[in-house]
C-alpha positions as CSV (number, residue, x, y, z in Angstrom):
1,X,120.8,67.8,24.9
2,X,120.8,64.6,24.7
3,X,119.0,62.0,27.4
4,X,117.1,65.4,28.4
5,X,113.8,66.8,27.2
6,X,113.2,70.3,26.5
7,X,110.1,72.3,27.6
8,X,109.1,75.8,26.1
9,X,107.9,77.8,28.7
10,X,105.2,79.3,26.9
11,X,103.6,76.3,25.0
12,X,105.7,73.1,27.2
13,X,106.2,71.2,24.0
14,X,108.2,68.3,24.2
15,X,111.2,67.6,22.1
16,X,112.5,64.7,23.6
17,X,110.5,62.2,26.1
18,X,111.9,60.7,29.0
19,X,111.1,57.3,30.2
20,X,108.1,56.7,32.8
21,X,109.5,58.0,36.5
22,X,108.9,54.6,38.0
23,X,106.9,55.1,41.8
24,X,107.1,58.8,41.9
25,X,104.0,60.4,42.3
26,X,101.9,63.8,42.3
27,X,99.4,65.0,44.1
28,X,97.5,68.9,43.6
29,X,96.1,69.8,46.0
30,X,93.0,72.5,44.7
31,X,90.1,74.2,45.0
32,X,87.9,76.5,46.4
33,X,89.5,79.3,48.2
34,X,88.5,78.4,51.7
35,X,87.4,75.4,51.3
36,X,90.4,73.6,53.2
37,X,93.3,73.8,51.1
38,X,95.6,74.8,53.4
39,X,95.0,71.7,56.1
40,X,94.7,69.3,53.5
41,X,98.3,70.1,52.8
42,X,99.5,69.5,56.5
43,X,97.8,66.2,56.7
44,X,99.7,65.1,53.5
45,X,102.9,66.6,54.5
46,X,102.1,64.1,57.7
47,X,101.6,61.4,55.4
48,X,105.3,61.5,53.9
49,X,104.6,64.0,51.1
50,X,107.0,66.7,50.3
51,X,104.4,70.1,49.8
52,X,104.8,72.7,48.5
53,X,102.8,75.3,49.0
54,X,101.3,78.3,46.5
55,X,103.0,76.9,43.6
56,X,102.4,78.7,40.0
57,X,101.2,75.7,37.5
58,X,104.4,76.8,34.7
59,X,106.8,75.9,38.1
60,X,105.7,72.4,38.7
61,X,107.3,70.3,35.9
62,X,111.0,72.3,36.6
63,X,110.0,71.2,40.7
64,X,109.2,67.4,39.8
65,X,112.3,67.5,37.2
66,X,114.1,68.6,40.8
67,X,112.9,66.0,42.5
68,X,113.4,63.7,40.4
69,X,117.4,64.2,39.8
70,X,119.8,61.7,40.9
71,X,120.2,60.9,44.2
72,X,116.9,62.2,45.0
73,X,115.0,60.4,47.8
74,X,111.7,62.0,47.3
75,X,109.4,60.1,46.1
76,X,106.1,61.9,46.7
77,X,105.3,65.6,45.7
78,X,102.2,67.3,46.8
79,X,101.7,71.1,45.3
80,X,99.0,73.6,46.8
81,X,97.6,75.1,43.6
82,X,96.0,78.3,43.6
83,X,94.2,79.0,40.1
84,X,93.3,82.4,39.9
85,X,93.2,83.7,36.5
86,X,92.3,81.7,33.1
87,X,95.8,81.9,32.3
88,X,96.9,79.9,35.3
89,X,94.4,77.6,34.4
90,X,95.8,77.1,31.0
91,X,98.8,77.1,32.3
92,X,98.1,73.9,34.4
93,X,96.1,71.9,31.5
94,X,99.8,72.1,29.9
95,X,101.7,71.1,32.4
96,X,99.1,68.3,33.1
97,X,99.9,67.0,29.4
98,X,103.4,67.1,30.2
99,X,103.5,65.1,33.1
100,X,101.1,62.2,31.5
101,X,103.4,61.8,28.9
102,X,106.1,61.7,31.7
103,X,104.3,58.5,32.7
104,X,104.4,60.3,36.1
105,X,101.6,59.2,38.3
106,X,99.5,62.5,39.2
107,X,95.9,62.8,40.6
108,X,94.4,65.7,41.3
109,X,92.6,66.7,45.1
110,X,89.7,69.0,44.9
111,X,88.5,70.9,47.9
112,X,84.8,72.2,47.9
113,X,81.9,73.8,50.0
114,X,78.9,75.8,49.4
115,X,78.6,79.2,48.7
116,X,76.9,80.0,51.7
117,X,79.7,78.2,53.7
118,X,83.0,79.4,51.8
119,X,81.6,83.5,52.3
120,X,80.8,82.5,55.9
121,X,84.6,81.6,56.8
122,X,86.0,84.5,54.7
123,X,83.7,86.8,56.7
124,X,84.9,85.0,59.9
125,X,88.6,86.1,59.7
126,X,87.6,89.4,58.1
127,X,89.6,88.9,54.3
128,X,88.6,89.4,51.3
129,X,88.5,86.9,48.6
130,X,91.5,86.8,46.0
131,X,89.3,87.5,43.3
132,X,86.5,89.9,44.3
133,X,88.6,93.0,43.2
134,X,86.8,96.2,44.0
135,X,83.3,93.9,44.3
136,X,81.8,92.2,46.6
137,X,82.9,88.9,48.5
138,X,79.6,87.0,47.1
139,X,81.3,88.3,43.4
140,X,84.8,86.7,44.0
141,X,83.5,82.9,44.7
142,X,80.9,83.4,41.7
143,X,84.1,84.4,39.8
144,X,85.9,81.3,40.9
145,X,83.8,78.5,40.8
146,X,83.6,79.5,37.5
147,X,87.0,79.2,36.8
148,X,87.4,75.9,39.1
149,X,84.4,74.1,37.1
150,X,86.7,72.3,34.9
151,X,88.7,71.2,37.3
152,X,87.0,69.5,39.7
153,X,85.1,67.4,36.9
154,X,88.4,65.8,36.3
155,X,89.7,65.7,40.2
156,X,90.3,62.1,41.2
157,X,89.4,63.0,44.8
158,X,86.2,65.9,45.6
159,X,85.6,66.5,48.9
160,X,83.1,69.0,50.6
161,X,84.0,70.1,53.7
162,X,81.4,72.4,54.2
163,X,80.1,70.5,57.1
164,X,83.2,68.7,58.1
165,X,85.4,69.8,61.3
166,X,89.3,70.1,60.6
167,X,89.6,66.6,62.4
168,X,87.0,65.1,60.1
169,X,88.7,66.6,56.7
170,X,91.6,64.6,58.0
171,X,89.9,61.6,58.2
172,X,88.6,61.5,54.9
173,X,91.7,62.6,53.5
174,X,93.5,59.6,55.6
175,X,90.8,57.1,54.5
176,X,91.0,58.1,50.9
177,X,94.4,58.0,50.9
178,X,95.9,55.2,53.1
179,X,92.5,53.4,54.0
180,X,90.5,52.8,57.0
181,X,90.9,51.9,60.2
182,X,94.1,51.2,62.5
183,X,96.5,50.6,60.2
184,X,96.3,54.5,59.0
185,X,98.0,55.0,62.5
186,X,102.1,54.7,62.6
187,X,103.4,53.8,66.0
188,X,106.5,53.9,67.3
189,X,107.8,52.1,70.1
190,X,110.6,52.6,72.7
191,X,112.3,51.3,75.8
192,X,113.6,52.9,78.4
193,X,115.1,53.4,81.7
194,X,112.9,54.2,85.3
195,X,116.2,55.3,86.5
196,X,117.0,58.1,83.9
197,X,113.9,59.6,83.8
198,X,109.9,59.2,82.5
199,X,109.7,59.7,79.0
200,X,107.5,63.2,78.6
201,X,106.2,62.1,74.7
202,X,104.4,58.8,75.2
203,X,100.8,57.8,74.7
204,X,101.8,54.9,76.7
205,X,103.7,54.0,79.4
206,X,104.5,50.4,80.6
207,X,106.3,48.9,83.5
208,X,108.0,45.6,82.7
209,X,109.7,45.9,86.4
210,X,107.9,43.4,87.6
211,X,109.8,40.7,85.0
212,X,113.2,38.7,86.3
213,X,116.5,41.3,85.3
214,X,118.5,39.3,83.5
215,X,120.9,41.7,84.7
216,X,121.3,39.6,87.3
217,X,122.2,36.2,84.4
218,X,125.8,36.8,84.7
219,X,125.9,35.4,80.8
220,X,123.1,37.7,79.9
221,X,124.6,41.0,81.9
222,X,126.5,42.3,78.5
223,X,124.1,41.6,76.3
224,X,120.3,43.4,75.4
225,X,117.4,42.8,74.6
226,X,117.9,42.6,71.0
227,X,119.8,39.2,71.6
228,X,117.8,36.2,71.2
229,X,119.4,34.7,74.5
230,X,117.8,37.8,76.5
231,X,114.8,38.1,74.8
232,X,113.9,34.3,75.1
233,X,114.7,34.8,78.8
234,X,112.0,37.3,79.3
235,X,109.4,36.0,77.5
236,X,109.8,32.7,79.3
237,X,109.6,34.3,82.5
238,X,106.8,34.4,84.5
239,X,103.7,36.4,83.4
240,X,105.3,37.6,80.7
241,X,102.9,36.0,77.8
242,X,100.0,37.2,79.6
243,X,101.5,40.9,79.8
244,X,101.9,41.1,76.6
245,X,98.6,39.4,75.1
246,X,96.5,42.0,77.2
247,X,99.1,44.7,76.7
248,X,98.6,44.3,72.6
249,X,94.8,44.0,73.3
250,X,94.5,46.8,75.3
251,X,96.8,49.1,72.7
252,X,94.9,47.9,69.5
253,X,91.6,49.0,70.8
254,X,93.1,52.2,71.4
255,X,94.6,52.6,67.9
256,X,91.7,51.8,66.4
257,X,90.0,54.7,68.6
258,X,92.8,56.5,67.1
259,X,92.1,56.5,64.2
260,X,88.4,57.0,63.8
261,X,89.7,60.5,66.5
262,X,91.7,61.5,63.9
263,X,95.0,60.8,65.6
264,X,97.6,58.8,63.7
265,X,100.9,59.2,65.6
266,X,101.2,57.0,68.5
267,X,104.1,56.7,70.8
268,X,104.9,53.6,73.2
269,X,106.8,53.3,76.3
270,X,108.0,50.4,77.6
271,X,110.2,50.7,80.9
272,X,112.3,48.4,83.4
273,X,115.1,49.5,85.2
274,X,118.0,50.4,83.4
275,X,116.2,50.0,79.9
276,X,118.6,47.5,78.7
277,X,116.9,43.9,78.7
278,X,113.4,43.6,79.5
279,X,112.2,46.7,78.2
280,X,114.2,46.2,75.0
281,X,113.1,42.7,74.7
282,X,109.2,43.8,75.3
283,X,109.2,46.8,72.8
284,X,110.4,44.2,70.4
285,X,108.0,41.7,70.3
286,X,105.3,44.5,70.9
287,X,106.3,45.7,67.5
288,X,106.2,42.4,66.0
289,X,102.6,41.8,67.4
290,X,101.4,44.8,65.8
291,X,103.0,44.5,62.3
292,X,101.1,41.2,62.3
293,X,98.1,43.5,62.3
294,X,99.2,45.3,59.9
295,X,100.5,48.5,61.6
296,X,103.4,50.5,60.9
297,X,105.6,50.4,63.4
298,X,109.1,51.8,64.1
299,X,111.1,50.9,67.4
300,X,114.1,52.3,69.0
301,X,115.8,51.9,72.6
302,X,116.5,54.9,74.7
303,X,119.0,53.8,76.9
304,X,121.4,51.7,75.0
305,X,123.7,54.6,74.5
306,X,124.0,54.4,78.2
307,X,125.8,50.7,77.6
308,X,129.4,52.7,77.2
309,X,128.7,54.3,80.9
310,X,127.3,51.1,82.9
């Protein structure tokens, strides 16, 4: 057994410690049965978190001992925790203990609402609460609020969405997770061809037609827009500082309307003829603009696979 640490089942006591899991991280997601639980997990999973949903407490430190095995690229673990009985509960105050003594970074997300709201929804899609039994609905939130007090005193994040919209919950999930504003919003930007077809999954589409081809530089013709050579060619031509200032203008206000609409995937099309040069050269420094604000941004080039056919 040795290097390994060994976990009873029943009580998790440790024999054997392993060192702090540098940068991996765990979230729980918890809380009041319909109070959001289930959307707070989707917008995590959007952020880059691995979820896992319905997870019994006593399986959580054999998941993070999964994920964090060698040659394990997850980083991030998000588990949709559903304490039901006082056992569970127990159950979780262990495994808690276990993973602080991991050095495993884990905070805890607690999802509320009122009474009044929480028996509203669950009369809404005609379901009865988990715990009400034989009783009434109004018994089964007593029941588990109850049981949840604990855990919400020592959540590091409470929100009460009883008057929040699903968009809203987002947002406040995005801001207290990533921060405000644009840079909660990843982009990705791509070039293309007019001649093989309108992209049909852009936010944004832009014409860079109206730019010199270097197609037509017989010492440019082989190369793209990735190549210094090309891309200093079409940003000295003609108009083309003045594009692309407006063009970044025009695309940060809308991020930043983005992002207070709760919309934090956008997609960027820039076009020219045969999505070689200009286009490439375009989406390039596009993307540069923006990570100078701080955005996250990806790019990629739609056509250049077509370079073995031209």
């Amino acid at each position: 057994m040795s290097g390994e640490h060994k976990i009873s089942t029943q009580s998790y006591e440790i024999d054997q410690v392993q060192p702090p899991l540098e940068g991996f991280e765990v979230m729980l997601i918890t809380g009041m049965s319909g109070a959001g639980r289930t959307h707070a997990a989707d917008c995590l999973e959007d952020m880059g978190w691995y979820v896992v949903d319905n997870l019994p407490p006593k399986l959580l430190v054999p998941m993070v001992d999964l994920m964090t095995s060698a040659g394990s690229t997850i980083k991030r673990l998000a588990a949709v925790i559903d304490v039901r009985s006082r056992s569970y509960f127990d159950d979780l105050n262990a495994v808690l203990g276990h993973l602080d003594d991991l050095g495993i970074k884990c905070r805890i997300l607690f999802l509320d609402a009122s009474d009044q709201v929480l028996i509203a929804r669950y009369e809404s899609v005609r379901r009865p609460h988990p715990l009400q039994g034989s009783g009434r609905l109004t018994d089964g939130v007593i029941k588990e609020r109850q049981l949840m007090e604990g855990l919400k005193e020592r959540a590091d994040i409470v929100v009460d969405t009883s008057h929040l919209t699903i968009h809203e919950l987002s947002t406040k999930l995005y801001e207290a997770l990533l921060g405000k504003g644009p840079t909660t919003v990843a982009v990705h930007i791509f070039s293309f061809g007019f001649k093989y077809g309108l992209p049909i999954d852009a936010d944004f589409v832009a014409d860079v037609r109206f730019l010199p081809n270097p197609f037509w530089v017989p010492e440019l013709r082989e190369l793209t827009g990735r190549d210094k050579a090309v891309s200093d060619y079409v940003m000295a031509s003609q108009g083309a500082k003045d594009f692309i200032d407006a063009y970044t203008k025009a695309v940060m206000t809308a991020i930043r309307g983005y992002a207070h609409e709760d919309k934090h995937f956008v997609n960027i099309a820039i076009g020219c003829t045969g999505g070689q040069h200009r286009s490439v050269a375009m989406s390039e420094e596009l993307a540069s603009r923006l990570r100078r604000q701080g955005l996250e941004v990806t790019v990629s080039a739609r056509e250049l696979p077509h370079r073995s056919k031209l």
